[in-house]
Each structure stands twice: as structure tokens, then as C-alpha cells.
N, C-alpha and C positions, 0 to 999 in steps of 0.2 A: 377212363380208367375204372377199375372194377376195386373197391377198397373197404377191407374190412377191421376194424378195431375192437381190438379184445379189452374189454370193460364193464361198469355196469353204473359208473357213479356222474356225479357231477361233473368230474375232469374228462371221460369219455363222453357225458351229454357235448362239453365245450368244445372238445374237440373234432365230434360229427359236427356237428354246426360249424364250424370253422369250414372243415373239410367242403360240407357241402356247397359254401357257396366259393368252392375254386369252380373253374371253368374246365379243366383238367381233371374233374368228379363225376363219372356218368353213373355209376352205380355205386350205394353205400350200405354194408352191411357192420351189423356191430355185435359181439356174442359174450355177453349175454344181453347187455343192454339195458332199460329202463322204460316205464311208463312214458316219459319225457322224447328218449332216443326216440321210441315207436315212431314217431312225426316225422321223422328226415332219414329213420333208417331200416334196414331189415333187421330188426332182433331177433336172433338164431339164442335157441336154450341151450348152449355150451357155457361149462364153467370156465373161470381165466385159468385155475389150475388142470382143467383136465387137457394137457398137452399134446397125449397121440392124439386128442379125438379134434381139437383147432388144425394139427398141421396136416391131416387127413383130411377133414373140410374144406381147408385151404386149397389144396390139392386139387380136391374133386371138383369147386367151384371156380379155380384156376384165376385168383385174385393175381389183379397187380403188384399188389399192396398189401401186407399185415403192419399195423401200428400195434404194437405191443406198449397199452398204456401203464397199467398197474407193475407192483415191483413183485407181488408173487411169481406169476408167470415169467418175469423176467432173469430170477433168480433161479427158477427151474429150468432154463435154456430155451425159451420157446422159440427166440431169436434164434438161437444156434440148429435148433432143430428144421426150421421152417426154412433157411439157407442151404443144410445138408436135402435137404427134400426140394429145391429149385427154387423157392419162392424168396421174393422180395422182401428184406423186414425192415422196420424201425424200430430202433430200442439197441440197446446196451448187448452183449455178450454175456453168461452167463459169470465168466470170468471177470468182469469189469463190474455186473449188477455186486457185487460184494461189497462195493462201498456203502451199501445200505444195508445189505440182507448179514453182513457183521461188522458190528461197533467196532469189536478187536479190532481186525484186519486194518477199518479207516484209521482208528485211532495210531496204529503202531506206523502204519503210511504215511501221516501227516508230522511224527514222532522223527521217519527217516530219512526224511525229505525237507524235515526244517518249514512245514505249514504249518503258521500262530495256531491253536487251539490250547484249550485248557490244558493244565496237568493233572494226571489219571494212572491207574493202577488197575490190571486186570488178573480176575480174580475166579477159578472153579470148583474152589474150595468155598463153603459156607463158613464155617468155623474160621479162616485165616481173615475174611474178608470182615467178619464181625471183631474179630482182635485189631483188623486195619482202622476200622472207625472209630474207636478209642484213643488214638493220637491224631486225629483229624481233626480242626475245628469245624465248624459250620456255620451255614447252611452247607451243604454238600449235595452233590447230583449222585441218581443212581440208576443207571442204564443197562435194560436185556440187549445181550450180546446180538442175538436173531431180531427177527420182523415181528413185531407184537402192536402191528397197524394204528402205530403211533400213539400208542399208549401206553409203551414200555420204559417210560420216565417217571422220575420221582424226584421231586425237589425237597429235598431235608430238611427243615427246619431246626430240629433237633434231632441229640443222637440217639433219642430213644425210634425217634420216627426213619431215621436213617439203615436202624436194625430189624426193624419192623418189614420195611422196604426190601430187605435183605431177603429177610425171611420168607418173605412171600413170593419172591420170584423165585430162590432159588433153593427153598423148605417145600412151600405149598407148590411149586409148578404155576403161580397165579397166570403167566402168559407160554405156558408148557415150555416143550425144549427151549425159545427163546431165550430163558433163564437160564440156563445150563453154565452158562458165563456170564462173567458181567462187568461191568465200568464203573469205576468210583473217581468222581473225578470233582475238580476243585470246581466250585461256583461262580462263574466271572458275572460281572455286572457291567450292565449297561444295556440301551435297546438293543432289539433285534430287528435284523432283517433280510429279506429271500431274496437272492440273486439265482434268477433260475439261468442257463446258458444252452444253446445249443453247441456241441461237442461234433468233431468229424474223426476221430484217433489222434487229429495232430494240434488242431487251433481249437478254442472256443470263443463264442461272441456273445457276451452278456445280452441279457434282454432286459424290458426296465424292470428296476425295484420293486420292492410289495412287501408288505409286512401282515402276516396274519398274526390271529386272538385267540390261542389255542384255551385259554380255560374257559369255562361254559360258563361262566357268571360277570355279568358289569363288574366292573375294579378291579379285574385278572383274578378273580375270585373261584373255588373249586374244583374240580378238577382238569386235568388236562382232557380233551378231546381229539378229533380231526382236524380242529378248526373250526372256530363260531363266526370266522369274514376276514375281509382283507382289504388290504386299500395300495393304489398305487400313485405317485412312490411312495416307497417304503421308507426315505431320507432323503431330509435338501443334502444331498451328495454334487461336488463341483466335479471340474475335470480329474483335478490331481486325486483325490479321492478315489474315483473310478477308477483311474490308472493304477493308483496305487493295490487294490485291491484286486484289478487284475494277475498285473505283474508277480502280488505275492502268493493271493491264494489260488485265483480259478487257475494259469495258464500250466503254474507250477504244479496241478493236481493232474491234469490232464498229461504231461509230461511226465510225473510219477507214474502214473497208471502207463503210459506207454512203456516208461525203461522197464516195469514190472512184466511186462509180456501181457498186458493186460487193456490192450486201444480200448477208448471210450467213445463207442458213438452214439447219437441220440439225445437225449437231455440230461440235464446232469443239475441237480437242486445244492444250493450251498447256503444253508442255513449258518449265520453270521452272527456275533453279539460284536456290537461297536464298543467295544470299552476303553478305557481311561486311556490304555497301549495302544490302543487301534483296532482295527477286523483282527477276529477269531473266530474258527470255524468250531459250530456247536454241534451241526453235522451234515452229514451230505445223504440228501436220494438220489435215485438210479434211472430218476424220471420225472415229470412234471408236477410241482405241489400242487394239493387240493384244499385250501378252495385258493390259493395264489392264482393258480392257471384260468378260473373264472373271472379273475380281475385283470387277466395280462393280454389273452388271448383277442379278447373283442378289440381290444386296441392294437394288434397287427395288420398292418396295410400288403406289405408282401404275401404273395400265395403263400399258405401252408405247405403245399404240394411240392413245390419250386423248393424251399429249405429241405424239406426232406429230400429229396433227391440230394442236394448238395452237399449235406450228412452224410448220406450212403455211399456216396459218389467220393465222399473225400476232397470235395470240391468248396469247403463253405467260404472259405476267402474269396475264392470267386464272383459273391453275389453280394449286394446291398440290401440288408435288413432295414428294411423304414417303418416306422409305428407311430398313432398320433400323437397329435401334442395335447395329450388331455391328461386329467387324476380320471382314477375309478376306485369303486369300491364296491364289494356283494357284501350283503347279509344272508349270512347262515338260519335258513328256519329248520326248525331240527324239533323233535317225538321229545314231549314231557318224560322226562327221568334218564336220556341221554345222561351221561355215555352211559351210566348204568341200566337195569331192565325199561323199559318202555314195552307198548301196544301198537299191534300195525294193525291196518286196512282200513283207518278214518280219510271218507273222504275228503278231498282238498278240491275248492273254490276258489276264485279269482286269479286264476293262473295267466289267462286269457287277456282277464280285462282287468288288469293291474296297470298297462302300459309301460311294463319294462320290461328285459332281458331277464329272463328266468330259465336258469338250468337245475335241472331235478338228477337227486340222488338215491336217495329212499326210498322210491314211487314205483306204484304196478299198476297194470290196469284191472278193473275188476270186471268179473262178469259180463257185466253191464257198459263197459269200455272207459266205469269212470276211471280219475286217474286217484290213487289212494296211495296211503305212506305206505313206505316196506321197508324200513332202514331207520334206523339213529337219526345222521345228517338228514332229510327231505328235500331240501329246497335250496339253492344259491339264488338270491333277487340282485340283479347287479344295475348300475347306473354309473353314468360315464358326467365332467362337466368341466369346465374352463378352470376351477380350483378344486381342492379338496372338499371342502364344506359342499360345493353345489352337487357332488358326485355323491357325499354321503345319503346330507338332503332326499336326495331323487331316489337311493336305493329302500331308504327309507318309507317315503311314499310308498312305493310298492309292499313294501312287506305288510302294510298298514292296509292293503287293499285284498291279503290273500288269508284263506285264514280254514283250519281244520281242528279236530278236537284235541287237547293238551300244547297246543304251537306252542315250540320257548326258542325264543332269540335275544342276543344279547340287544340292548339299547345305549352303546356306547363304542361301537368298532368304527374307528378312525378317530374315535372322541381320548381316546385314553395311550396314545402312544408317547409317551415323556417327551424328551428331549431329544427331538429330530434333527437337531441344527446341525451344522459343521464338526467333522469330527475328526478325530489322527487316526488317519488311515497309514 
């Protein structure tokens, strides 16, 4: 098969690599791609938003296969489009991508459908939403309505910080249209954690747990980011647990989305807090998390290939999903001054001879073919082991072995997740 994947980050490095060692891979191209991808793929310079110009590539190069990884393109119908033009896709419907590309939309979905999530108030008014926070206590959440590539959250503290938040998304434009609306919604406690699922329009089939580190500092300290690692699992979760959380949240959403005229095929992310009542859904993507998918993917033993057919096909009950019995966990190396401004093209060392799994996000090649940052996130170092500790351990090691000018990663992901035990699901 001839198979090309629209991306450029960490989650596309993981998923070429995946791809490439099916047996069912004879050609792999990936657009736009990465320093990293270069190694195992054709990197073609299309952006993931520029749409005509992938489904005409597509086209002309007569792919088997488009994996439509990222949620912008997905949100802009690239799937829809690449299907009206003959071609094969993976990924959501432009119509289904909505669970992610508006808060609203999931929020009021999960509202009509009776899916645990927080309670929230949506708001396009600046002034009304600033007079809502004044009978609010706090801490309080405060969410852009649009894709503001995860970093259109705000954890309140207080209400002065709450109106601040306000203000900046939907005064200054801080993450443009994004802000246009927004979500104010109560603060629930407890861990979190990512049950990513593959989705066929009818059924979905959990894959294991993962918890990532979104703020950039030891001790959740900072601000939020991409993700600074992840580890899996993400919860000693028993059977009834998992059943539990199937039955109320993943099967029931997928069911939602279908009565709405709205089938979900492809991946579907279900960002989770375990609290005191049980799972509630914090939010949903429209596609695989990053860097969760660098922690979950190495650990699938069924072809990649094989599941995506059975997605597209509508067939997933059909097949047996098997994954090892192992933890894993990646650390995020990421450009001094993330998420905020940072410098590119320092080159990066010990990629090679680190002795781990290493997928790249940030990375170009330079001139000279080295490989150099280009991005915020750079680096996912992953390591796999019989418990948690041994998988941190190891991922560790590696990052201790790779090294370019401003590196920051956190030194504590898989170290700082509270109270992982048994919980009411």
C-alpha cells in the first residue's frame, strides 16, 4: 500500500513508525512532516491546513491511504473532501471533528445526552460573562470555544485572575476567533486521565490508559502547554471501572454523535477527571493525543493497518485488539521559554546513541542534513518496562543522553500523579 499522513509533530513521527513496520506498508509519505519523519518517510512541503492542495496530491500520487492526523485539517473536512475525490481516509468527518474544534457544541452534547462532565455556562457576550463570575466561587475553568492548540484553558484561581482570562480571550483576541465564545465552567477535582478509543460510527474499543503533564514546570507548576510526558497506565483501573466508564461515557458519546447525524470514525480522545462522583469528561479530541499517542502506540501489537481498515470498514467488532503487558512513559524535551517565545535551529545530539525510542516534533533538518529544533515541543524520548518506575527510569536515561542549546524538560512525569488507586467510576 501506498500511505500518506498529513502532519508534522510527534504524534505523525509515531505514527509513521508504527505504520512503517506493518507488512501491509510498501510506500510511506507524510506532508509536511519532520526532521525526524525524513528517516522512514517522503516529507512532501504541504501544510495540514492547505486542503485543495493534500486532496489533489492525493490524487495525483493515487495513495491508498490518507491518515488525517492533526484536528485542524480534520475540522476543515479534509476527510470529507479526499472521500468526494475517491480516495481512502482516516479520521473523523468534518461534522463529527466538532467535538473538539467547539467546546459549545461537546459541552451542550454531553448536557443532552446525560455524559458526567462539569457544570458550565456559555457565554459571547464579554460583559455578561464578567457579571457571571461574580457569583461564581473558585477556582473556576475558562475555555475558548474554537482550537487554540491546547492552550485555550485557564485555571482561576481567583476572580480577579478569572476576569483577566476573560478578557484576553474574548477583549484582546489572545487565541483570535477561538475566543469568540467561551465556557465557564465549575472546577472538579481529582486526577486525570486519557482514554484514547478507536471509533467505527457504531462501537468504540478503549486502548490502554495514559495520563499526561500538561504544565511545563515539576509540581504542575506554570503554565499549561502541549504536554511535557505521559506515562501508561494512566490508573490502577479494575474491570468494573473500565466497564463502568465505558458504558457511561465513551459508548454513550459515540451513540450521541451517531443520533446527531453526526458517525464518529477514527480516534476519538476522552480527557477524563476521576473525582470524588466518579469519571467526568474534561474534554474530548477528534484524534489522537500528543504526546499520550507516543506512550500508547509502541505498545500495540495488532497492525495499525488491520484497525484502520476495520474503522473505515465499519467492521471494528470484528477484529482483536492486543497490546503488551507493559507501563511506558516519554519525556517531553522542549525549546527554553516554551510555551512562550523560544529560538530555533540549535542543533540536537545524541538522538542516535541515546538507546531509546525517540520521536521528534520541533525538528528540521539544516543545510548540512543536521537535525535542529523548529518548534516549542522537540523531542518525545520514550521507554517501555515491566512496572512504572522501570519505564520512567529508562525514558530518563535517554533524555540524560540527548542534549542541545536551552533543553527544558520536566524531571518528575510519572513521579507526581496523586492518587492513582481505585476509584468510583
Amino acid at each position: 500500500m501506498k500511505v500518506l499522513v498529513v502532519g508534522s509533530g510527534g504524534r505523525e513521527h509515531v505514527i509513521c513508525w508504527k505504520l512503517s513496520k506493518s507488512s501491509r506498508v510498501d510506500e510511506l509519505y507524510c506532508a509536511p512532516g519532520n526532521g525526524g519523519i525524513a528517516s522512514i518517510a517522503t516529507c512532501v512541503p504541504i501544510k495540514v491546513t492547505e486542503v485543495d492542495k493534500l486532496v489533489e496530491y492525493a490524487k495525483d500520487q493515487a495513495f491508498d491511504l490518507v491518515f488525517v492526523a492533526p484536528e485542524d485539517p480534520l475540522a476543515l473536512g479534509l476527510v470529507d473532501k479526499l472521500e468526494e475525490a475517491g480516495i481512502r481516509a482516516f479520521g473523523p468527518y468534518a461534522s463529527a471533528a466538532i467535538i473538539e474544534s467547539s467546546k459549545a457544541f461537546s459541552k451542550d452534547l454531553m448536557r443532552k445526552y446525560n455524559i458526567p462532565t462539569a457544570k458550565y455556562e456559555l457565554f459571547d457576550d464579554e460583559a455578561k460573562a464578567l457579571e457571571y463570575l461574580d457569583s461564581q466561587p473558585m477556582p473556576i475553568v475558562i475555555k475558548c470555544d474554537g482550537l487554540a492548540l491546547g492552550k485555550g484553558v485557564i485555571i482561576a484561581q481567583t476572580l480577579e485572575e478569572a476576569k483577566d482570562a476573560v478578557k484576553s480571550m474574548m477583549g484582546d483576541k489572545a487565541f483570535g476567533d477561538a475566543g469568540n465564545t467561551i465556557v465557564i465552567e465549575e472546577c472538579m477535582t481529582g486526577p486525570e486521565l486519557t482514554i484514547l478509543a478507536f471509533a467505527d460510527g457504531n462501537v468504540a474499543v478503549p486502548m490502554i490508559s495514559s495520563r499526561d503533564h500538561k504544565r511545563v514546570y515539576d509540581h504542575d507548576e506554570g503554565l499549561n502547554t502541549g504536554g511535557m510526558g505521559a506515562v501508561t497506565p494512566g490508573a490502577d483501573l479494575d474491570t468494573d471501572d473500565i466497564a463502568s466508564i465505558q458504558n457511561k461515557i465513551i459508548q454513550p458519546t459515540i451513540e450521541a454523535l451517531k443520533a446527531e447525524g453526526r458517525p464518529f470514525k477514527g480516534v476519538i480522545y476522552f480527557g477524563l477527571m476521576l473525582t470524588p462522583e466518579g469519571a467526568k469528561v474534561v474534554e474530548y479530541n477528534c484524534r489522537f493525543g500528543d504526546p499520550e499517542v507516543q506512550a500508547i502506540l509502541p505498545l500495540l501489537e495488532t497492525d495499525l493497518m488491520d484497525i484502520i481498515d476495520a474503522v473505515i470498514d465499519g467492521k471494528l467488532s470484528d477484529i482483536e485488539i492486543k497490546w503488551k503487558n507493559k507501563c511506558s512513559c516519554v519525556v517531553v524535551m522542549a525549546s527554553g521559554g516554551y510555551p512562550k517565545s523560544y529560538q530555533k535551529g540549535y542543533k540536537i545530539s545524541g538522538i542516535d546513541t541515546c538507546g531509546k525510542l525517540v520521536f521528534q516534533a520541533g525538528t528540521a533538518l539544516d543545510a548540512d542534513g543536521d537535525i535542529v529544533t523548529s518548534g516549542g515541543r522537540v523531542l518525545c524520548v520514550y521507554d517501555e518496562g515491566d512496572t512504572l518506575d522501570e519505564a520512567i527510569d529508562g525514558a530518563y536515561e535517554g533524555v540524560k543522553k540527548i542534549s542541545f542549546t536551552d533543553a527544558h524538560y520536566r524531571t518528575d512525569i510519572g513521579r507526581t500523579l496523586g492518587d492513582i488507586g481505585h476509584i468510583k467510576a
